[in-house]
C-alpha positions as CSV (number, residue, x, y, z in Angstrom):
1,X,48.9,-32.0,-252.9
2,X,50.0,-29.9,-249.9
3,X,46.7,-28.0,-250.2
4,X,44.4,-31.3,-248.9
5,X,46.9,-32.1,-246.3
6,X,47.0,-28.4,-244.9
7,X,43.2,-28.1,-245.3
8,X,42.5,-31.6,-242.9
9,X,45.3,-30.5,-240.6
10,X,43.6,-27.3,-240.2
11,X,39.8,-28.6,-239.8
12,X,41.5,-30.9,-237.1
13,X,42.9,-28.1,-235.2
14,X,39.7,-26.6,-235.0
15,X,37.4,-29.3,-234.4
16,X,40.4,-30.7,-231.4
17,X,39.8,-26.8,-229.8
18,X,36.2,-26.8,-230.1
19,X,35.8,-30.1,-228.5
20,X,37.9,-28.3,-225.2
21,X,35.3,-25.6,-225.2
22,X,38.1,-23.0,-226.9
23,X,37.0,-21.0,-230.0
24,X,39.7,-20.1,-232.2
25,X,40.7,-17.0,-231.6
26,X,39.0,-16.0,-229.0
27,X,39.2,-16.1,-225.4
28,X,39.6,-18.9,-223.0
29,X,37.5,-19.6,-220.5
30,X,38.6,-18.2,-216.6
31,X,41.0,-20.2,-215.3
32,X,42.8,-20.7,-211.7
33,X,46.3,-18.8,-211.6
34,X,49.5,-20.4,-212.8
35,X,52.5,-19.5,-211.3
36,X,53.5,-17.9,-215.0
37,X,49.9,-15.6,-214.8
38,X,50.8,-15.0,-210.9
39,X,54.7,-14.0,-212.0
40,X,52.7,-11.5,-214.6
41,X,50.6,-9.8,-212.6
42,X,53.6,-8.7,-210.4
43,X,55.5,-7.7,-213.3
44,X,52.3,-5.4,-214.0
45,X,52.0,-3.9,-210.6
46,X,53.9,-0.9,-210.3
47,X,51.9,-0.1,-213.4
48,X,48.9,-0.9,-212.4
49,X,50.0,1.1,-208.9
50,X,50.4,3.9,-210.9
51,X,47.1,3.9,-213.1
52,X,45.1,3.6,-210.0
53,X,47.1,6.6,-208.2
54,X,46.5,9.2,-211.4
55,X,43.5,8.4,-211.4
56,X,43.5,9.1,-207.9
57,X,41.8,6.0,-206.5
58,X,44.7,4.8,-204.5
59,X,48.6,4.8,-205.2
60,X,49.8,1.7,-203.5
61,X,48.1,-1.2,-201.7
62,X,49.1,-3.9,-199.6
63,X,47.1,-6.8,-201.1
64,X,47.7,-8.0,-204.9
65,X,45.4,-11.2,-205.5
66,X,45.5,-12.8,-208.5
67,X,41.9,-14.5,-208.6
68,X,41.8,-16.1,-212.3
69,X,42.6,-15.5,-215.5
70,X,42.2,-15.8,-219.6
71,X,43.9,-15.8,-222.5
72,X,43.6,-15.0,-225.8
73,X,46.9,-16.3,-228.7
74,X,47.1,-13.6,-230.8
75,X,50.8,-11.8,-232.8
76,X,51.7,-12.8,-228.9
77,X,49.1,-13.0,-225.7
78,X,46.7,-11.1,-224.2
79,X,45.3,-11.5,-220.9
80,X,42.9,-10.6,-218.8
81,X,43.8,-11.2,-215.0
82,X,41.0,-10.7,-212.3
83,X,42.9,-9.6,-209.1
84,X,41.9,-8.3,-205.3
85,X,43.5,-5.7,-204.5
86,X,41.8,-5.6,-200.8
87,X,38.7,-3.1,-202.1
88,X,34.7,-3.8,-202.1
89,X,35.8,-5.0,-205.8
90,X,37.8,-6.4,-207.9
91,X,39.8,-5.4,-210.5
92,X,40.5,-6.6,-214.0
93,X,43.8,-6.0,-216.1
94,X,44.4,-6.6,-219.3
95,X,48.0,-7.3,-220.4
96,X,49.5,-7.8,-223.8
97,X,52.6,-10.0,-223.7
98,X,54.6,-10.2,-227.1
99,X,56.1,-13.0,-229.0
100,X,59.4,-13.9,-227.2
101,X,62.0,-13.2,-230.7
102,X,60.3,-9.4,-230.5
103,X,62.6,-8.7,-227.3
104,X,59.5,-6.5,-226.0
105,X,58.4,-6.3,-222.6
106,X,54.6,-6.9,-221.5
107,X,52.4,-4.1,-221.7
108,X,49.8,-3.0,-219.8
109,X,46.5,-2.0,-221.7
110,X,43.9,-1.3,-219.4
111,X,42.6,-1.3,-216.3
112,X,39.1,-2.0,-215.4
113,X,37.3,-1.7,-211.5
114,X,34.4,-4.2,-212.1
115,X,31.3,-3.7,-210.3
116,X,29.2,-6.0,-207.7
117,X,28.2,-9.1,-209.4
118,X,29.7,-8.1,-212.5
119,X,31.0,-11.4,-215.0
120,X,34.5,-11.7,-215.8
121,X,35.0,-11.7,-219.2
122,X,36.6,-10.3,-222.1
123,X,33.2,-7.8,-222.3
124,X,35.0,-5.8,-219.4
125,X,37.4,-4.6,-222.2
126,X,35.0,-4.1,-225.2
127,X,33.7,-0.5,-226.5
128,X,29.9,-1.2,-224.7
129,X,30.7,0.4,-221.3
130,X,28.5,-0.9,-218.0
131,X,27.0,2.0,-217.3
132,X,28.5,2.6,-213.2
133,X,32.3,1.0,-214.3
134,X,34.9,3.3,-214.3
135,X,37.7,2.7,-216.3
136,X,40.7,3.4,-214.6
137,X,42.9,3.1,-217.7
């Protein structure tokens, strides 16, 4: 009996998410900052800060822009936050923040300088590489 009910309950889940234009699993669509994304991307700075200066782009900068955002639910969330950071481009982070009862901090996993006219999107982090991108981390 359980079986049925978890089965419809499921199929309702998805069908409610696909209706919003979210596919399970995968990313959202970009998104204006909340004040929580905002509150993460300063957490992430000095590390970010510190990417950029070994890989000697620039060690410190006086403007941090959070632009938009995604998300992706996961064993936790990642993230992927577009900021300015007062150069010709962008940059895109992605961050991995953990289930709260894990006691873990968020983690930085890469940093990405996006090119002119390049789309935000998860693609920034996959294994095809734009051609002129540098990944910074």
């Amino acid at each position: 009996m359980k079986s049925p009910v978890c089965a419809l309950l499921l199929l309702t889940f998805i069908s409610s998410t696909m209706a919003h234009g979210m596919m399970v699993g995968g990313f959202t669509e970009a998104k204006d900052p909340t004040d929580d994304v905002v509150e993460l991307a300063k957490l992430m700075r000095p590390s970010v800060e510190k990417t950029l200066c070994l890989k000697k782009e620039f060690c410190a900068f006086d403007h941090y822009h959070v632009l938009s955002y995604m998300s992706q639910v996961v064993a936790g969330t990642n993230y992927i936050i577009k900021i300015d950071i007062g150069q010709k481009e962008p940059i895109a982070i992605k961050v991995f923040v953990p289930l709260p009862y894990t006691e873990k901090p968020p983690e930085l996993v890469k940093v990405v300088q996006m090119e002119p006219n390049e789309r935000f999107g998860f693609e920034l982090f996959g294994k095809k590489k734009h051609p002129k991108r540098v990944d910074l981390y």
